[in-house]
Steps between C-alpha positions, in 0.01 A plus 500: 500500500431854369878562534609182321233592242611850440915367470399247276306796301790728453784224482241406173498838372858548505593200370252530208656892411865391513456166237248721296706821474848337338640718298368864466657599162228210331253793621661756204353282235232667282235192490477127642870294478592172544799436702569142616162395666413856578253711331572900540294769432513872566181685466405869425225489286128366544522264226814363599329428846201330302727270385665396798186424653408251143884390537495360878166333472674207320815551552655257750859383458761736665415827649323763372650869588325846463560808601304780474673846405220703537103597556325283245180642342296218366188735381546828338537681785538425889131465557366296223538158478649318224230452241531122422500314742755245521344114519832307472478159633549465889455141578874374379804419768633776702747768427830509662518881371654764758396810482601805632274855451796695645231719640351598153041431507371329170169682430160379305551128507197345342552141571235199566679337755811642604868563402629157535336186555738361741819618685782288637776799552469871625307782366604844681452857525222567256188715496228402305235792434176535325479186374235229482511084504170355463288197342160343496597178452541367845895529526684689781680825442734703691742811380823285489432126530296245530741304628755580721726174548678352850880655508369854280430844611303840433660739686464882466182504285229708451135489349368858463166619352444213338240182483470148556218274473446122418221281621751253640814676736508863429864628677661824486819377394508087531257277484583195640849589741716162591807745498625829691300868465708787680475879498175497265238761418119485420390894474152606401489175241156271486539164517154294472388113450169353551747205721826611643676845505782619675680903506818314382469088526228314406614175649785530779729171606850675600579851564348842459704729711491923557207572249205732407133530383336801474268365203164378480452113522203294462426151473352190643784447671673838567811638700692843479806337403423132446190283387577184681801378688603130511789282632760375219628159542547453922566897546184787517540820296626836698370827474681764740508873479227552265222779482142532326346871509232399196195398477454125534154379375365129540194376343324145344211255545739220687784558735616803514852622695660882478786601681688860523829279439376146399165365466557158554819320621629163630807437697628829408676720752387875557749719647511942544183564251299807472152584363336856485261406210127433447431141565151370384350175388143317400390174402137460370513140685778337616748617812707798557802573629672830539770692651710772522821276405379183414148339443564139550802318639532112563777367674757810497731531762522855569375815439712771711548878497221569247307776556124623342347863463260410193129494538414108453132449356301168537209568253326184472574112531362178606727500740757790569792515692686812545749673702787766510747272400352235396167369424523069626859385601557141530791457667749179494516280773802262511580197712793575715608155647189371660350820487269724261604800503438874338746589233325807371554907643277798447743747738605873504217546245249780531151650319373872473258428246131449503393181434153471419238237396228595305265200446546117547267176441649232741693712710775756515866475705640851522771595712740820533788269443364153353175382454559119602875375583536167647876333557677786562686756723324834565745730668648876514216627265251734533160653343401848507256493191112444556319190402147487364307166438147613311259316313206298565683167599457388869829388477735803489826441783706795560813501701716787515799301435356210421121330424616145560808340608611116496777324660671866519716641798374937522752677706658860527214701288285785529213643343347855499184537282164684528306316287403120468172356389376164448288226640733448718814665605836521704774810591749220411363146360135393495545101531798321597396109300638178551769407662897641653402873525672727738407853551641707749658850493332787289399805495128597357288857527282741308183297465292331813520138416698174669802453365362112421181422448524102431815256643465144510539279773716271373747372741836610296397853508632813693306795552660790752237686530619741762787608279260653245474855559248765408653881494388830383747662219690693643536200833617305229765719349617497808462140600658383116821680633636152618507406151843615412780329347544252223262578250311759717586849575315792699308758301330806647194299419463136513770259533571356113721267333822621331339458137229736576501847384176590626524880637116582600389471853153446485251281559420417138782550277328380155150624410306264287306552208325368189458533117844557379583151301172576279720762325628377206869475467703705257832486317660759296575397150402369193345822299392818691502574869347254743412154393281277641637195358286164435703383191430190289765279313394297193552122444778434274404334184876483342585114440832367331618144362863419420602275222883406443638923484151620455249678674144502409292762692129562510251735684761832395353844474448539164632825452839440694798294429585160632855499663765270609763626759807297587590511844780780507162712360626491161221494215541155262180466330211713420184450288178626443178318570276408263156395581640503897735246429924564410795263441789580639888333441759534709883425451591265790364303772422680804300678719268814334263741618215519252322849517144629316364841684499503813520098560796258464566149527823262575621265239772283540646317211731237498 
């Protein structure tokens, strides 16, 4: 699947660049052309960029070309941002605009939601720095779109230094994602929502391939890289070869899910993911999930190569779930002819992080690679980071690997830990439940406890008891030796999977610690130095009325003109208010951008 995913992605991408491109010489043009059912513009300045962004808003027959020449300063210098804030309507149809950055970073972008509302071709090798996209009003933001459409792309992007928040999806680049995101950047950018954030995608349903976080993210809902992923249509959403080395923060009354990659995600396939970042979550009263790649996954078919080193924190819930990878996994189960059968993986998968469990109500699931998993394969993968289950609950289960386990085949792991604690706890899974469990061939040291503590009798379950073996470190080095080959090779130290970079050679590789996510985050711009940012965007009051060619406007700034744009960015009209209401006439019918301050409006006459 991931390979049919990732063809499809760059067959898409170069499909979209070859009918976008056409002719290059339409690029020499000093402001937008019309040619045919194309719309060209070359752009050098900040103001020609600002009116790009009002152009493709409502522009939607034919393509829509830019290019852009060079660095684009949108404030008066590289760290301020631009001092209106541009509030032009982004609830129209989508753009088919390409755009191509050539490498060049637009800086100080002051926007309330984002560049475009919605995206249905490519956007490419662009940096976006110092800038801000933020509301109050309950809509999503992101840096490029809200909207990224089925068949488009953002490849080659970058947010830097720069903000995001909402109180709906909060995303670094794209807020909702039904389209391709390749080779893209989050670095040192905040990206906050009181529902769902994500480093780059709020909402993922196809493809985020070969991308970065290294900002802070924090949410209801949060992941390094995405809020939530979902399925589109028959087919889950991919994310391969993706990394997170921020800080991922989850918090809310109600359900609450944080993720070093996702937080949340259903049918989606997880394939060669890192996470070295803080991972850390609360909810004042309803449950918890957490993990050092994903938080909560339903019915995903496999997560494989994907590797944690980030301290994951379980701070409080009604009922918390956490783990190294991930915090509750339910797998899929599929009928194969007459037969139900497991169709989910967790394999070649490994933890050196802490995971630790500060306080729970009901209970608390906390494991060095899942909390609770149930329909799946657990194979190849190994733990080497301590688990603590604290609090006051009678109910805390610890399992090195695992704390519970249902309708799951464990084979071919080991653990090596010093530390678990809990009410009740296992070197490799407390409690196997229900039913069609097998469990035979691992490897377990470092603390004095049974590898299980609870199996149950059903009938359909297999438990090889005698091929679960407890070693010293250095008889396991030596013991882990036979794991070599395929996606295992020797080390000086511990056997480890091919993905896993891991150098140190002792028995606790990642020291935990707390009190880090209360600092307050900081971004460099705006006026002097460092900025801790908590801007607030005002409701637009600006209302228009058409009648036959004119345009009656109300709600203007008194003290600056009302102005009517045609859609090449050419100035038809202008008047000033009187009382906070204008007239304006234009010559033809057609679409205008009307423009008071910093607000604007779309009028179409016909």
């Amino acid at each position: 699947m991931l390979k049919m995913c990732l063809a499809v992605a760059m067959t898409l991408v170069a499909q979209i660049a070859f009918a976008a491109i056409g002719d290059s010489t339409k690029f020499d043009q000093d402001k937008f052309e019309r040619i045919g059912d194309t719309l060209y513009y070359k752009i050098s300045t900040a103001e020609q960029f600002e009116k790009l962004l009002e152009g493709v808003r409502i522009e939607t027959d034919g393509y829509v070309v830019g290019l852009i020449e060079k660095d684009l300063v949108m404030g008066k210098d590289t760290l301020h941002l631009a001092k209106n804030k541009m509030t032009v309507d982004t609830s129209g149809r989508c753009t088919n605009l390409y755009l191509n950055g050539q490498g060049h970073t637009i800086y100080g972008l002051n926007m309330s939601r984002a560049m475009f509302y919605c995206v249905e071709n490519l956007v490419e090798n662009l940096t976006i720095a110092n800038s801000r996209f933020e509301n109050d009003e309950g809509l999503s933001a992101a840096g490029v779109a809200v909207h990224l459409k089925e068949n488009a792309c953002v490849r080659n992007v970058k947010i830097r230094n720069s903000v995001v928040k909402s109180e709906d999806i909060a995303a670094g680049l794209v807020a909702y994602n039904d389209g391709a995101m390749l080779n893209d950047t989050n670095e040192n950018s905040l990206v906050s929502s009181t529902n769902i954030a994500g480093g780059l995608a709020g909402s993922l349903r196809y493809v985020l391939i070969n991308s970065r976080n290294s900002g802070r993210v924090s949410g209801r809902v949060a992941g390094g890289l995405v809020g939530t992923g979902d399925k589109l249509g028959t087919d889950g959403g991919t994310i391969s070869g993706c990394s997170n080395n921020g800080m991922i923060l989850g918090n809310g009354s109600g359900s609450v899910s944080v993720g070093g990659i996702a937080g949340y995600a259903h049918k989606t396939s997880f394939n060669g993911l890192k996470n070295t970042g803080l991972i850390e979550g609360k909810s004042t009263s309803g449950t918890l999930t957490v993990g050092g790649i994903v938080g909560r996954l339903d019915s995903t078919q496999n997560v494989v190569d994907c590797g944690n080193w980030g301290r994951v924190h379980a701070l409080s819930g009604k009922k918390v779930y956490a783990g190294g990878i991930v915090g509750l996994y339910y797998g899929e189960l599929q009928m194969v002819g007459e037969t139900l059968s497991r169709a989910s993986c967790l394999v070649t998968s490994y933890n050196y992080g802490p995971v630790t469990v500060k306080a729970s109500e009901d209970f608390a699931y906390a494991g060095g690679l899942a909390g609770y998993i149930t329909g799946s394969l657990i194979s190849a993968d190994y733990n080497r980071g301590t688990v603590k289950n604290e609090g006051s609950s009678k109910n805390r289960y610890t399992g090195s690997l695992a704390a519970i386990v249902d309708w799951c085949m464990v084979a071919g792991n080991y653990s090596y830990v010093d530390t678990l604690t809990g009410s009740h706890t296992a070197s490799l899974v407390y409690e196997f439940a229900g039913a069609n469990n097998y469990m035979y061939r691992s490897y377990y040291g470092g603390v004095e406890v049974p590898p299980v503590g609870k199996y149950s009798d059903d009938t359909t379950n297999m438990y090889q008891k005698d091929s679960l073996v407890s070693l010293g470190f250095e008889e396991m080095k030596e013991a882990l030796q036979i794991y070599d080959g395929g996606n295992w090779v020797r080390t000086d130290c511990m056997a480890q999977a091919k993905t896993d970079t891991n150098t140190v050679c002792t028995v606790k590789v990642i020291t935990d610690f707390f009190g880090d996510s209360d600092k307050p985050y900081e971004v460099t711009f705006i006026d002097e130095g460092k900025t801790v940012v908590a801007p607030k965007v005002s409701i637009t009051n600006l209302k228009v009325a058409v009648s036959a060619r004119n345009i009656s406007v109300w709600g203007a700034v008194a003290n600056r003109p009302v102005q009517a744009f045609d859609m090449q960015g050419n100035l038809v009209a202008s008047a000033r208010p009187v009382g906070a209401v204008a007239t304006l006439a234009v010559p033809k019918a057609g679409v205008y951008i009307v423009r008071n301050g910093n607000e604007s409006r779309r009028v179409t006459i016909r």
